[in-house]
Backbone as JSON Lines, residues from 0, in Angstrom:
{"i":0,"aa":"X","n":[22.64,-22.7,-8.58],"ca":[21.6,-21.85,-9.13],"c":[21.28,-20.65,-8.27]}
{"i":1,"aa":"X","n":[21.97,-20.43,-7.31],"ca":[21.53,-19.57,-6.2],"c":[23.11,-18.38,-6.34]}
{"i":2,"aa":"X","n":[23.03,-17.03,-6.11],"ca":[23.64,-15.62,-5.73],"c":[23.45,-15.54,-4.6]}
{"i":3,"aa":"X","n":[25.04,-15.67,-4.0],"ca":[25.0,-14.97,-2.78],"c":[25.86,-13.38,-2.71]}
{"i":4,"aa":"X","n":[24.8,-12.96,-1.73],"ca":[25.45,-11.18,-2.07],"c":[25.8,-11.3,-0.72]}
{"i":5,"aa":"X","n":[26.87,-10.12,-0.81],"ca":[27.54,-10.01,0.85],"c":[26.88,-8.76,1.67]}
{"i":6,"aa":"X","n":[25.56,-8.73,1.83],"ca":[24.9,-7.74,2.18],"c":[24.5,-8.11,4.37]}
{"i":7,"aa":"X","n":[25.71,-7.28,4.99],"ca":[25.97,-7.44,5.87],"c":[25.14,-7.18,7.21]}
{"i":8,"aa":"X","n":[25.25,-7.09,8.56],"ca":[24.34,-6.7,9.81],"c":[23.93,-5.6,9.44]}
{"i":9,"aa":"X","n":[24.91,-4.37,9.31],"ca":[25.01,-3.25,8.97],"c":[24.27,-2.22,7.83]}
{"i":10,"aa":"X","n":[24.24,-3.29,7.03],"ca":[23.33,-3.21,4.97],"c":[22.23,-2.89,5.58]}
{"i":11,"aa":"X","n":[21.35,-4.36,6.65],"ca":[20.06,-4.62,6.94],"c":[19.28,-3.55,7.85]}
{"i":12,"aa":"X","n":[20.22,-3.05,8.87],"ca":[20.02,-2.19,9.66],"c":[19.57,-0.63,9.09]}
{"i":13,"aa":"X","n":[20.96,-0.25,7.93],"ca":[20.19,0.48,7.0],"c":[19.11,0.82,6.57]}
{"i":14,"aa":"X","n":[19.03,-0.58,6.04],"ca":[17.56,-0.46,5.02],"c":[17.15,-0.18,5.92]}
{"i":15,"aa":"X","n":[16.41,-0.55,7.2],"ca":[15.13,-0.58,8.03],"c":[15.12,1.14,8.34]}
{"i":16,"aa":"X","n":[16.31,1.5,8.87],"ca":[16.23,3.3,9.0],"c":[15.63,4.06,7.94]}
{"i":17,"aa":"X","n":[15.94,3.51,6.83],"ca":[15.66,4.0,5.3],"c":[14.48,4.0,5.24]}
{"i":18,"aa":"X","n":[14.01,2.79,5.09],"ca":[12.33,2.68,5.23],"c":[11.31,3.33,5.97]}
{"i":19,"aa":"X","n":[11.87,3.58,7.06],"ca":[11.45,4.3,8.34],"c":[11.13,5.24,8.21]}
{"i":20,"aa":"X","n":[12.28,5.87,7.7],"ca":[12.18,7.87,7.49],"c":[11.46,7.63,6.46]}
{"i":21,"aa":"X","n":[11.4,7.18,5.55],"ca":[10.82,7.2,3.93],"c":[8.85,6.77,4.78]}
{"i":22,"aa":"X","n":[8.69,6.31,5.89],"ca":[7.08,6.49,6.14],"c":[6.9,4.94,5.27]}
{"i":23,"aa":"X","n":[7.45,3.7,5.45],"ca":[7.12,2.69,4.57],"c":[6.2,1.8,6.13]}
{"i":24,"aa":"X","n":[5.7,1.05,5.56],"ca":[4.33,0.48,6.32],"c":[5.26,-1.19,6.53]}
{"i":25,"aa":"X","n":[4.78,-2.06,6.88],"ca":[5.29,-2.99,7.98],"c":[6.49,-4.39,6.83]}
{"i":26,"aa":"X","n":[6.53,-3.62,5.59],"ca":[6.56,-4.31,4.38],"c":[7.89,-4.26,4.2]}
{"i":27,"aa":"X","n":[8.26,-2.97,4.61],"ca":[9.47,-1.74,3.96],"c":[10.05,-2.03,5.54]}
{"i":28,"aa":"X","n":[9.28,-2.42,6.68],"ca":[10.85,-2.14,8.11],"c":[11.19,-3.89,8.15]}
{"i":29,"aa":"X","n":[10.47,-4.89,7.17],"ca":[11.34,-6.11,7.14],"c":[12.82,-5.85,7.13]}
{"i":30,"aa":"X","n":[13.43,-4.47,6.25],"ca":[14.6,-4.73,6.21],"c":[15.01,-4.96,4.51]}
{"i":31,"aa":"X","n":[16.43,-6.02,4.69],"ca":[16.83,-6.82,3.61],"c":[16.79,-8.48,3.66]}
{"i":32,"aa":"X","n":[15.73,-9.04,2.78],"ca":[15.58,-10.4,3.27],"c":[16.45,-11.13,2.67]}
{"i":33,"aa":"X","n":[16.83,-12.17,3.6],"ca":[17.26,-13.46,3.55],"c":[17.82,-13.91,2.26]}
{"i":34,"aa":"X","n":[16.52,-14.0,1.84],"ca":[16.07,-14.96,0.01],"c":[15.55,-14.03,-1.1]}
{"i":35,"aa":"X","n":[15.45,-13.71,-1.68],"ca":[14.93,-12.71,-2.72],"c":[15.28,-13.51,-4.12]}
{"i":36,"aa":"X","n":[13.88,-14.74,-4.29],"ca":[13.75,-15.39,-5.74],"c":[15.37,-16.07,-5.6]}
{"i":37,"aa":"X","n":[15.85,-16.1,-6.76],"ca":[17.74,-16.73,-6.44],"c":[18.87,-16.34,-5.67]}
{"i":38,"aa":"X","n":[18.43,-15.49,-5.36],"ca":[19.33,-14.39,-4.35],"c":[19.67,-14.66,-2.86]}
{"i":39,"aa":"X","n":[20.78,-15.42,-2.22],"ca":[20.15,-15.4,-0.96],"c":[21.45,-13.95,-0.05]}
{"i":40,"aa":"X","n":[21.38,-14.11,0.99],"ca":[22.1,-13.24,1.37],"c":[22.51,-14.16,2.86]}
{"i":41,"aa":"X","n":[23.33,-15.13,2.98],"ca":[23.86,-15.6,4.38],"c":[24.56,-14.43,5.38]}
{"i":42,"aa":"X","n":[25.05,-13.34,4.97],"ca":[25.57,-12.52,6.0],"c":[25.13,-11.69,6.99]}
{"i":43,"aa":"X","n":[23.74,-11.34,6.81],"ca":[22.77,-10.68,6.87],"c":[22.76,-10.58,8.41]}
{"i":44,"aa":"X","n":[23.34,-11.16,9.23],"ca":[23.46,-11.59,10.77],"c":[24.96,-10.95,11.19]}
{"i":45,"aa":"X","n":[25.97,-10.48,10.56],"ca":[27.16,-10.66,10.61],"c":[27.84,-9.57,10.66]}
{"i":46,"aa":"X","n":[28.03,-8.77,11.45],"ca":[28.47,-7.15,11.51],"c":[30.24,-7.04,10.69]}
{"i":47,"aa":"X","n":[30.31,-6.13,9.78],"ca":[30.87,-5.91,8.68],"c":[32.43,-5.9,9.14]}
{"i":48,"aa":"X","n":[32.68,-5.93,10.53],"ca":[34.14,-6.06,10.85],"c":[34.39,-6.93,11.26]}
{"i":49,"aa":"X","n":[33.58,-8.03,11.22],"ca":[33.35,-9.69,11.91],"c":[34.1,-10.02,10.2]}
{"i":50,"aa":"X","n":[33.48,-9.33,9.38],"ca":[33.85,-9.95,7.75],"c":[35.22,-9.4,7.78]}
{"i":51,"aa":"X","n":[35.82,-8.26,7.93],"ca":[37.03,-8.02,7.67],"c":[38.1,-8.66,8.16]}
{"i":52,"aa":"X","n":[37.38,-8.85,9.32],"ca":[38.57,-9.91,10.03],"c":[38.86,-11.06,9.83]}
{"i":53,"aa":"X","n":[37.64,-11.69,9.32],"ca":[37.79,-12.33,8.52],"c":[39.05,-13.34,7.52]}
{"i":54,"aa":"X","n":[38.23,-12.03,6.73],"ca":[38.91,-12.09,5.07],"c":[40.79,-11.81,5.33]}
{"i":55,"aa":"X","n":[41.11,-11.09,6.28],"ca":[42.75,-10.92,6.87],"c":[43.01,-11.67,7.33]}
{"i":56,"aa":"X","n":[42.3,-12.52,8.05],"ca":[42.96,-14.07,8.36],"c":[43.17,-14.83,7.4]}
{"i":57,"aa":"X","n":[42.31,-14.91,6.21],"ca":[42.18,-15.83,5.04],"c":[43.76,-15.1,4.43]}
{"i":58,"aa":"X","n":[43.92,-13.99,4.52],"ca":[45.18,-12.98,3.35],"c":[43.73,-13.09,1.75]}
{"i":59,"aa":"X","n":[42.65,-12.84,2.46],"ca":[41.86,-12.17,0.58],"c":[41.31,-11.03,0.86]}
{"i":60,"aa":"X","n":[41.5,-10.39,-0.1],"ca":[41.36,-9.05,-0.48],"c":[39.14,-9.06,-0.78]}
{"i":61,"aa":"X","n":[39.29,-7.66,-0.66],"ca":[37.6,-7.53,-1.31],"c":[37.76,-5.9,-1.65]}
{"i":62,"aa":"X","n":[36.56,-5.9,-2.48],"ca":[36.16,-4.91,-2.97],"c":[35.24,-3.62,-2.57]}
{"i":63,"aa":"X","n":[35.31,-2.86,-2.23],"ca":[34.51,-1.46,-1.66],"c":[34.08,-0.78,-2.59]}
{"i":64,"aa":"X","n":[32.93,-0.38,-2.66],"ca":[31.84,0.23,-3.97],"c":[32.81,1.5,-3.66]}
{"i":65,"aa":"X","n":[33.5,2.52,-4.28],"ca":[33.47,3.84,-4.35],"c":[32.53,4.78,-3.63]}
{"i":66,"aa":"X","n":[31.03,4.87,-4.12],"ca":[30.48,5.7,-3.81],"c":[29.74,5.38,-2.3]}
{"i":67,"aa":"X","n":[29.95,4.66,-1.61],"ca":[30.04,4.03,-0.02],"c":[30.67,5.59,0.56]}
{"i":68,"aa":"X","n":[31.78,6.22,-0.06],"ca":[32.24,6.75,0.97],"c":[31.8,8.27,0.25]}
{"i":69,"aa":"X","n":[30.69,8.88,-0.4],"ca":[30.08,9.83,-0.82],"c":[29.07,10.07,0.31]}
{"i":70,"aa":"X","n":[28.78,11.09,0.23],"ca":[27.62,11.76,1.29],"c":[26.7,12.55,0.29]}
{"i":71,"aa":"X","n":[26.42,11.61,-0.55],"ca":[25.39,12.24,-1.58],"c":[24.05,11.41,-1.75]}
{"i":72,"aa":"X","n":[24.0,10.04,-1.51],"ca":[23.07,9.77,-0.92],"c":[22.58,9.6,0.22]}
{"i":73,"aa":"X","n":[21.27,9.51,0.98],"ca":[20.5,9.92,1.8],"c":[21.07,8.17,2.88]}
{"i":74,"aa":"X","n":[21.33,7.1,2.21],"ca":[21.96,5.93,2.6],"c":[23.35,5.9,3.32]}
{"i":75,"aa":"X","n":[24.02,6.37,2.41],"ca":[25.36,6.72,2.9],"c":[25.25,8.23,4.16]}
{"i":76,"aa":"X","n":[24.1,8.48,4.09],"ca":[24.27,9.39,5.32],"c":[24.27,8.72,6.76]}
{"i":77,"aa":"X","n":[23.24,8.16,6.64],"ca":[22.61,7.19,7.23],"c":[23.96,6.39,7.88]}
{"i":78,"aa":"X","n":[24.86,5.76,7.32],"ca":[25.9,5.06,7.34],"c":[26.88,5.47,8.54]}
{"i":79,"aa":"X","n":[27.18,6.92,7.43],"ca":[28.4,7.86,8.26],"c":[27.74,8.64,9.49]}
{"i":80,"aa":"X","n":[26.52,8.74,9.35],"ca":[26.38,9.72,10.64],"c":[25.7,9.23,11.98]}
{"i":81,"aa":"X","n":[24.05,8.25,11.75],"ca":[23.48,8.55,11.99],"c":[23.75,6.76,12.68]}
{"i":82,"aa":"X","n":[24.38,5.68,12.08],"ca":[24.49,4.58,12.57],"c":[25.19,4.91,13.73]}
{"i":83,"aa":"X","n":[26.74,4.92,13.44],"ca":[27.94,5.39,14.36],"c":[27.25,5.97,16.13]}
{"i":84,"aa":"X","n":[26.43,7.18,15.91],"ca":[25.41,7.47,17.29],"c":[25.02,6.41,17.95]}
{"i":85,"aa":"X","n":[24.05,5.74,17.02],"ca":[22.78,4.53,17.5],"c":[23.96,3.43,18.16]}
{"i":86,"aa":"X","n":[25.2,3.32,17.77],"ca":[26.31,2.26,17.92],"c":[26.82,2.86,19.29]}
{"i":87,"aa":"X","n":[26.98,4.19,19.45],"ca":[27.38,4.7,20.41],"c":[26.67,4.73,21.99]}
{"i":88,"aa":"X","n":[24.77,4.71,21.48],"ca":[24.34,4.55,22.46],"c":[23.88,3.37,23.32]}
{"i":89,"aa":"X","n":[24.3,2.15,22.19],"ca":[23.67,0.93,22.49],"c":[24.5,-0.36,21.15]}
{"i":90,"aa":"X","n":[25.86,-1.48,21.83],"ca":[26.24,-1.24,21.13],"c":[25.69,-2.64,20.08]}
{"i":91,"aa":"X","n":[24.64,-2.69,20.76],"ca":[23.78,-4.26,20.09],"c":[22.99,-3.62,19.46]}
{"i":92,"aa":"X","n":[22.93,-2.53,18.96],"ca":[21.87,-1.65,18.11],"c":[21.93,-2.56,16.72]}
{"i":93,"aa":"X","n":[22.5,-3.21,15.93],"ca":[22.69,-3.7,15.01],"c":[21.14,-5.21,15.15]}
{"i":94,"aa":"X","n":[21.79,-5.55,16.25],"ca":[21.46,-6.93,16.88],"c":[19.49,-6.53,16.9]}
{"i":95,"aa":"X","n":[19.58,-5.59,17.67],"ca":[18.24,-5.35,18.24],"c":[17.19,-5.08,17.04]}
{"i":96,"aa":"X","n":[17.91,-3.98,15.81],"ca":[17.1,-3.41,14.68],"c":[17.07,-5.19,13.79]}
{"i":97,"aa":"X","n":[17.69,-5.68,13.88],"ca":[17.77,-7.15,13.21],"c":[16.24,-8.17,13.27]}
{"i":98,"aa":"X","n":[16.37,-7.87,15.12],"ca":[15.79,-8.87,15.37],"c":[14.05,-8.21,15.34]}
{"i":99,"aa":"X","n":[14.07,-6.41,15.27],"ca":[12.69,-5.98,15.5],"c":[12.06,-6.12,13.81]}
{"i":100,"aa":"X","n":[13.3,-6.69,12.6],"ca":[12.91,-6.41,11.62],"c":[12.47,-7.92,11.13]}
{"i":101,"aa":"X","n":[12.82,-8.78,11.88],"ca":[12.19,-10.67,11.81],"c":[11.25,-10.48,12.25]}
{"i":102,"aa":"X","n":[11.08,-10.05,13.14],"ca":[9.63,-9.79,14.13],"c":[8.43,-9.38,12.88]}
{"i":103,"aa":"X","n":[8.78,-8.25,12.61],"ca":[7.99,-7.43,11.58],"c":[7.88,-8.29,9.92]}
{"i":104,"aa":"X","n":[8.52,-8.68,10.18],"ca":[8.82,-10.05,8.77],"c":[7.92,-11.31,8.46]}
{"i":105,"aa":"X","n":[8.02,-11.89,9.82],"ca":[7.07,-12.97,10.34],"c":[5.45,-12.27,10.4]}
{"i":106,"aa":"X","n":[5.52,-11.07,11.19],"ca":[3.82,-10.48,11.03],"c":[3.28,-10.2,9.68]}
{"i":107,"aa":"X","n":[4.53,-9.69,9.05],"ca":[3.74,-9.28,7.48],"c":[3.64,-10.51,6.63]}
{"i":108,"aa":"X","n":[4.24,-11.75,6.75],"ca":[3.87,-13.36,6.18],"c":[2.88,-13.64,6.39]}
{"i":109,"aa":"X","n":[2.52,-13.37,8.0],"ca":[0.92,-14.1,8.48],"c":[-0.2,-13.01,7.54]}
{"i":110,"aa":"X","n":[0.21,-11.47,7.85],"ca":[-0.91,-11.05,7.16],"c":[-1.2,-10.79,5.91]}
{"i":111,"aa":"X","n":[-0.28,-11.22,5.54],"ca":[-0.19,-11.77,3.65],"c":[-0.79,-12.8,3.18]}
{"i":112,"aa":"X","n":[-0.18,-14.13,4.0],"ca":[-1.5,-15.11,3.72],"c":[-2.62,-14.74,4.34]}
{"i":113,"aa":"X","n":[-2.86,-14.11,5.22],"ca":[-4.47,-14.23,5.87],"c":[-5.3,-13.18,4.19]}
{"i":114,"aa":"X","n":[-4.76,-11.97,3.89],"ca":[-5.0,-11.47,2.99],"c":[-5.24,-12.3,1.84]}
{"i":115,"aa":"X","n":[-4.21,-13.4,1.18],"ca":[-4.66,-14.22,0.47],"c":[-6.13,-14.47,0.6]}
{"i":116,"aa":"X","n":[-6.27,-15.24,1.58],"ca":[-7.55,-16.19,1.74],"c":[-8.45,-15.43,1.55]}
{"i":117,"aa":"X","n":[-8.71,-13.74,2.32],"ca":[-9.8,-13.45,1.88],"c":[-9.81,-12.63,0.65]}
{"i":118,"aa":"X","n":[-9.15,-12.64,0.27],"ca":[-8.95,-11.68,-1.66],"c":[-9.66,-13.0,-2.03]}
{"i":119,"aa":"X","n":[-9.75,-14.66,-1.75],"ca":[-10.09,-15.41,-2.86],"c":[-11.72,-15.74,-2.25]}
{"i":120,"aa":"X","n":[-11.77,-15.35,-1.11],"ca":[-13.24,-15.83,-0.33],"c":[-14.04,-14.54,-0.67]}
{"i":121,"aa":"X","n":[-13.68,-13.33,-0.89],"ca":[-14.52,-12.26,-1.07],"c":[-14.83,-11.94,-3.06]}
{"i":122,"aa":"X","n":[-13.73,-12.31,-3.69],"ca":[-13.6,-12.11,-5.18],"c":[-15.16,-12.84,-5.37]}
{"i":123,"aa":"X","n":[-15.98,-12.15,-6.53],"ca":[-17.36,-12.45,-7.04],"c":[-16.66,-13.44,-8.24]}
{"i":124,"aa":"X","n":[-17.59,-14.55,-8.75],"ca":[-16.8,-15.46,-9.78],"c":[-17.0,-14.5,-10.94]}
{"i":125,"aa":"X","n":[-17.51,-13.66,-11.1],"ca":[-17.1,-12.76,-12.33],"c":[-15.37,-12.2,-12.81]}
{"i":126,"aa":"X","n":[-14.84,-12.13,-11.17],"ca":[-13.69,-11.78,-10.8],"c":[-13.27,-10.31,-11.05]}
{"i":127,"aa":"X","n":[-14.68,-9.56,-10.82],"ca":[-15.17,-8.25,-10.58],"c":[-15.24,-7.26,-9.66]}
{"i":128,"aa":"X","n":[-15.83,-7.79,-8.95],"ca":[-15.8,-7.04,-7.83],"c":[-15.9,-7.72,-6.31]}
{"i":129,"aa":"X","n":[-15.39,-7.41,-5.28],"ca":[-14.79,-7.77,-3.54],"c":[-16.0,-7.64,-2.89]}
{"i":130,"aa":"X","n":[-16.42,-8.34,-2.67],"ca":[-18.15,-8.39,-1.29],"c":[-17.42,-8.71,0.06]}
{"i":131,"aa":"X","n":[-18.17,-8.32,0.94],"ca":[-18.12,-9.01,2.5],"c":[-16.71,-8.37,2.84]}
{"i":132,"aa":"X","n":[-15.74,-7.66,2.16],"ca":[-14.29,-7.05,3.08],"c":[-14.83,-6.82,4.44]}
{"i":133,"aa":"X","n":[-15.71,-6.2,5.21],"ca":[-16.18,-5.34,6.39],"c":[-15.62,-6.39,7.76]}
{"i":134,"aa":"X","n":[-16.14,-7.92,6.92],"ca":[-15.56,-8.94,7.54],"c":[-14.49,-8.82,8.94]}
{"i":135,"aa":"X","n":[-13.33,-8.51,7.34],"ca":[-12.06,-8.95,7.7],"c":[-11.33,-7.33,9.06]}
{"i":136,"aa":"X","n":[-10.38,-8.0,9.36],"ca":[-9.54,-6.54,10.12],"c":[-9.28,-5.61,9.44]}
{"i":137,"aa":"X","n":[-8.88,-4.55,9.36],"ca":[-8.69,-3.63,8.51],"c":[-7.27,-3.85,7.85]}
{"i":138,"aa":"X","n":[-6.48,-4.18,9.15],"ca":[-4.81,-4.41,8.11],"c":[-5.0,-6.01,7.27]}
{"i":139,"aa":"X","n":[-5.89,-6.35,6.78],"ca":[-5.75,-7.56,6.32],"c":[-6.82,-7.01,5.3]}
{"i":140,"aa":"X","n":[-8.07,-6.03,5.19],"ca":[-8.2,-5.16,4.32],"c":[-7.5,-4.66,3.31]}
{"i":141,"aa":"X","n":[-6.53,-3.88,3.72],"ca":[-5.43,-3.19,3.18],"c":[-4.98,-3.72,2.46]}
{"i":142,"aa":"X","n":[-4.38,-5.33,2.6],"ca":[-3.58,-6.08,1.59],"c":[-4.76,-6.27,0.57]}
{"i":143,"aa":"X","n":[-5.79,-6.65,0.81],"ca":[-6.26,-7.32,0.03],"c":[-6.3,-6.03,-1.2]}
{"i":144,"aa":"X","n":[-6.52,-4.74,-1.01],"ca":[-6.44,-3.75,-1.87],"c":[-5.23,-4.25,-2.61]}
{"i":145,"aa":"X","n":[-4.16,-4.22,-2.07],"ca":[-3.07,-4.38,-3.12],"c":[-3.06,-5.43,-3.66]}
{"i":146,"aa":"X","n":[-3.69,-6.25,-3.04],"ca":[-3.65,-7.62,-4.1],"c":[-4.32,-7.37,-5.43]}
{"i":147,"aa":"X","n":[-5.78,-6.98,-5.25],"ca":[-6.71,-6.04,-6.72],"c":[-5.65,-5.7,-7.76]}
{"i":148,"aa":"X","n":[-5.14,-4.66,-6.97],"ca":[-4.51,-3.53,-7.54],"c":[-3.19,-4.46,-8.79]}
{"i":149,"aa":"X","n":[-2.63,-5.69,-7.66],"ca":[-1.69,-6.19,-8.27],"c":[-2.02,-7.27,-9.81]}
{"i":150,"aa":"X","n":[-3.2,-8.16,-9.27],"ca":[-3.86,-8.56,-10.4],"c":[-4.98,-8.39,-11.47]}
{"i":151,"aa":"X","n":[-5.01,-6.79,-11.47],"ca":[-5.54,-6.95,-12.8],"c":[-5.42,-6.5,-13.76]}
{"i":152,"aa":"X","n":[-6.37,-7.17,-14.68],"ca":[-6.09,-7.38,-16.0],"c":[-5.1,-6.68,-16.65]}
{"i":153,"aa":"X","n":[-5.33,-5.2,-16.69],"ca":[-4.51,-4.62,-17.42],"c":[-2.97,-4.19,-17.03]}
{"i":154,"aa":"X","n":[-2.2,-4.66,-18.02],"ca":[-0.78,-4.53,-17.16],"c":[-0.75,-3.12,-16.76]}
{"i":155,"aa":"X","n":[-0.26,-2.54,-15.89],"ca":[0.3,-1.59,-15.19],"c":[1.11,-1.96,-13.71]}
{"i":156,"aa":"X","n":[1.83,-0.52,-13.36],"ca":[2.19,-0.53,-11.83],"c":[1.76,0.42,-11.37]}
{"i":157,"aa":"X","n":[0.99,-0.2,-10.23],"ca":[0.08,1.29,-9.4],"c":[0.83,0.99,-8.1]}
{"i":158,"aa":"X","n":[1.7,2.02,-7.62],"ca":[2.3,1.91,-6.24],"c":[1.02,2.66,-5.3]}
{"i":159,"aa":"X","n":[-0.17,2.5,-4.96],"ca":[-0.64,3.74,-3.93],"c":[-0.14,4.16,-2.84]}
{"i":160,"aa":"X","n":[-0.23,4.75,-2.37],"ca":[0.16,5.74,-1.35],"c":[-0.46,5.01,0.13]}
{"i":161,"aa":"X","n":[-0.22,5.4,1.17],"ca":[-0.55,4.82,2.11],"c":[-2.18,5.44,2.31]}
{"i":162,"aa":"X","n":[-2.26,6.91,2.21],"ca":[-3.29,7.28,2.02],"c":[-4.66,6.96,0.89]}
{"i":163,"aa":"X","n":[-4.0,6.9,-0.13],"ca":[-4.92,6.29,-1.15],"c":[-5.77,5.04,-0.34]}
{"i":164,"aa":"X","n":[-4.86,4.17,-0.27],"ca":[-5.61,2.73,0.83],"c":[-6.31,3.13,2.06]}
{"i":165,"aa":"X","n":[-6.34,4.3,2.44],"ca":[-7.38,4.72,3.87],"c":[-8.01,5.11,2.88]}
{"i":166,"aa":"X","n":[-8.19,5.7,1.88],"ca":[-9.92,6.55,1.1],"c":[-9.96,5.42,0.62]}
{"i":167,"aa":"X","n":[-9.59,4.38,0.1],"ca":[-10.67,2.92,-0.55],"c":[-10.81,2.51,0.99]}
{"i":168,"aa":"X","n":[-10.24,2.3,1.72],"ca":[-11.55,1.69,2.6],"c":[-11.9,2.82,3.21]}
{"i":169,"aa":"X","n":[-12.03,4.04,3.76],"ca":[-13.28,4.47,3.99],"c":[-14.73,4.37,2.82]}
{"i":170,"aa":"X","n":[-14.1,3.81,1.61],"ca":[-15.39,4.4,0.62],"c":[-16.14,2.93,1.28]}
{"i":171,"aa":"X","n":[-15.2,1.65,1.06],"ca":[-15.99,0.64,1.64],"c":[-16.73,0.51,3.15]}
{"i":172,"aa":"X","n":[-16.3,1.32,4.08],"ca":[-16.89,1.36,5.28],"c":[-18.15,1.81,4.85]}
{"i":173,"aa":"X","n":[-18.04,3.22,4.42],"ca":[-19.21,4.22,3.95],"c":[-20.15,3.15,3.06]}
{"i":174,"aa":"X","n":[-19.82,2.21,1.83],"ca":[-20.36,1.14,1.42],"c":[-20.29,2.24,-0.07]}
{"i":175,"aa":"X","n":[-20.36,2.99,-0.33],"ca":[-19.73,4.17,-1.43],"c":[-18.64,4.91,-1.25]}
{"i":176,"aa":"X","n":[-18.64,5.23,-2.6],"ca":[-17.27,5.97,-3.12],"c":[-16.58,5.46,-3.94]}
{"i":177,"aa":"X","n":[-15.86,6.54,-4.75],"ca":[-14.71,6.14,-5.63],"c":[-13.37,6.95,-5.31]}
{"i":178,"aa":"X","n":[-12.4,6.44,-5.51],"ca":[-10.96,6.96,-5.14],"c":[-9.85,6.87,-6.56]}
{"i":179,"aa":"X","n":[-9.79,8.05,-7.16],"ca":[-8.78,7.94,-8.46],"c":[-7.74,7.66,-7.59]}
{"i":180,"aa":"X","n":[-6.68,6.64,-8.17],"ca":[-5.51,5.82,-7.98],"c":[-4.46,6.11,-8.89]}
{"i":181,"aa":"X","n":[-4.48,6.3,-10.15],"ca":[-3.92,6.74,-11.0],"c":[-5.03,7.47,-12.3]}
{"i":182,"aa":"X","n":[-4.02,7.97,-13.06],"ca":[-4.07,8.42,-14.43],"c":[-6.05,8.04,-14.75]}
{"i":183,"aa":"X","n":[-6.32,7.08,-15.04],"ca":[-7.14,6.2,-15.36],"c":[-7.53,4.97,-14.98]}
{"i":184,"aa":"X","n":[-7.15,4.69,-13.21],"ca":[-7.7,4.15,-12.43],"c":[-8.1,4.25,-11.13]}
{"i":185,"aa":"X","n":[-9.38,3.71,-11.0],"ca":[-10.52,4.06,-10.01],"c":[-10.65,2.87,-8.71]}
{"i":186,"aa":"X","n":[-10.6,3.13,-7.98],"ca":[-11.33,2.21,-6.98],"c":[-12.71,2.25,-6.39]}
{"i":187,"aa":"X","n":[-13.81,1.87,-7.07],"ca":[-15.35,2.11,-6.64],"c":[-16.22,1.55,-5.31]}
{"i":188,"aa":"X","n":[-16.3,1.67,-4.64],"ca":[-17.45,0.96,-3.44],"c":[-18.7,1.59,-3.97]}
{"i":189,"aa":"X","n":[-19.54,0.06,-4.27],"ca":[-21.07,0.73,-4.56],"c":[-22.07,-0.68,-3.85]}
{"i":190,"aa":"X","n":[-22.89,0.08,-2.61],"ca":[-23.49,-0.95,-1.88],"c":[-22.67,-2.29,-1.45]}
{"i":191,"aa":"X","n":[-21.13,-1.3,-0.82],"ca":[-20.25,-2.33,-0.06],"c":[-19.54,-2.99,-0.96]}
{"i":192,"aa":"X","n":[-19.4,-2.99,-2.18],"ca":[-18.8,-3.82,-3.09],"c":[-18.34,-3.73,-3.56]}
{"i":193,"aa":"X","n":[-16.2,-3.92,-3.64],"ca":[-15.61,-2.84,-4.27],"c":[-15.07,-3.16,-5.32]}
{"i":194,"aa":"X","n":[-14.85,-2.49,-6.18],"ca":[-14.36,-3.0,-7.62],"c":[-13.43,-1.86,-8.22]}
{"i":195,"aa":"X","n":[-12.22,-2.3,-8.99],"ca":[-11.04,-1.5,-9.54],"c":[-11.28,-1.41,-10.58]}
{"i":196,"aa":"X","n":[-11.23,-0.05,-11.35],"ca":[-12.23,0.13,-13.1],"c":[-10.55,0.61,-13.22]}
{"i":197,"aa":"X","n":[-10.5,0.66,-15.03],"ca":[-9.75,1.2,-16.08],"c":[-10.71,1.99,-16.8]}
């Protein structure tokens, strides 16, 4: 019942550069995980000429995406230019971005559940509006915004911005304010208490 993809040392290392330049928050430098729902990825440890050598001992052949060797995406730049250096200056660079992206993996688990607990200790039983956040740390704040954001009611996808999440909680520091999020959604603090309108 499980897909395994051959997404290598090299794939993972990627992503994390990717994420990086792209300004992604502690979520986005995990990398490429492990497990993803049925998906697992065992290679993920395994630098991509460890596989070739592999597969030539076995005499099996594999397959190379085509556009791998294009310089038209911002990935494949990444690949051809900018790995090859980082390899040049250090040659466990693979090893090291691996292990700073478990690191960062394991912190964003803890502050995911800690976020859990208080998204369910602060929610009013109306399931309205967030009391007492001031509580919590601020990066455990933060999630709990996206948690809001993620469950409610009305279907949508609101990606915010990293900034958007500093003006909802300054409105909650301030104990007011509202912050448009999208099109036709609001994030309100009124007397500390914050609530997501449609």
């Amino acid at each position: 019942g499980e897909i395994a993809a051959a997404h290598h040392a090299g794939d993972h290392a990627e992503t994390v550069l990717f994420h990086l330049l792209r300004g992604s928050g502690m979520r986005g430098l995990r990398g490429i995980l492990p497990r993803s729902g049925r998906i697992i990825r065992p290679l993920l440890t395994v630098e991509k000429q460890e596989i070739l050598r592999f597969l030539q001992e076995c005499g099996e052949g594999y397959v190379e995406d085509s556009t791998n060797f294009t310089d038209e995406s911002s990935r494949n730049r990444l690949r051809a230019d900018v790995m090859p250096l980082l390899l040049r200056e250090n040659p466990a660079a693979l090893k090291h971005i691996a292990r700073t992206a478990e690191i960062l993996a394991e912190d964003e688990a803890y502050l995911q559940a800690e976020a859990e607990k208080a998204y369910a200790a602060c929610l009013d039983p109306s399931g309205r509006g967030l009391h007492g956040l001031l509580q919590y740390a601020r990066p455990v704040r933060m999630r709990v915004y996206m948690l809001r954001l993620e469950r409610m009611h009305k279907p949508m996808h609101i990606d915010p911005s990293y900034e958007m999440l500093c003006a909802i909680d300054e409105a909650v520091r301030q104990g007011s304010g509202t912050v448009n999020l999208a099109r036709d959604v609001y994030a309100r603090a009124d007397r500390g208490i914050l609530y997501m309108q449609t």
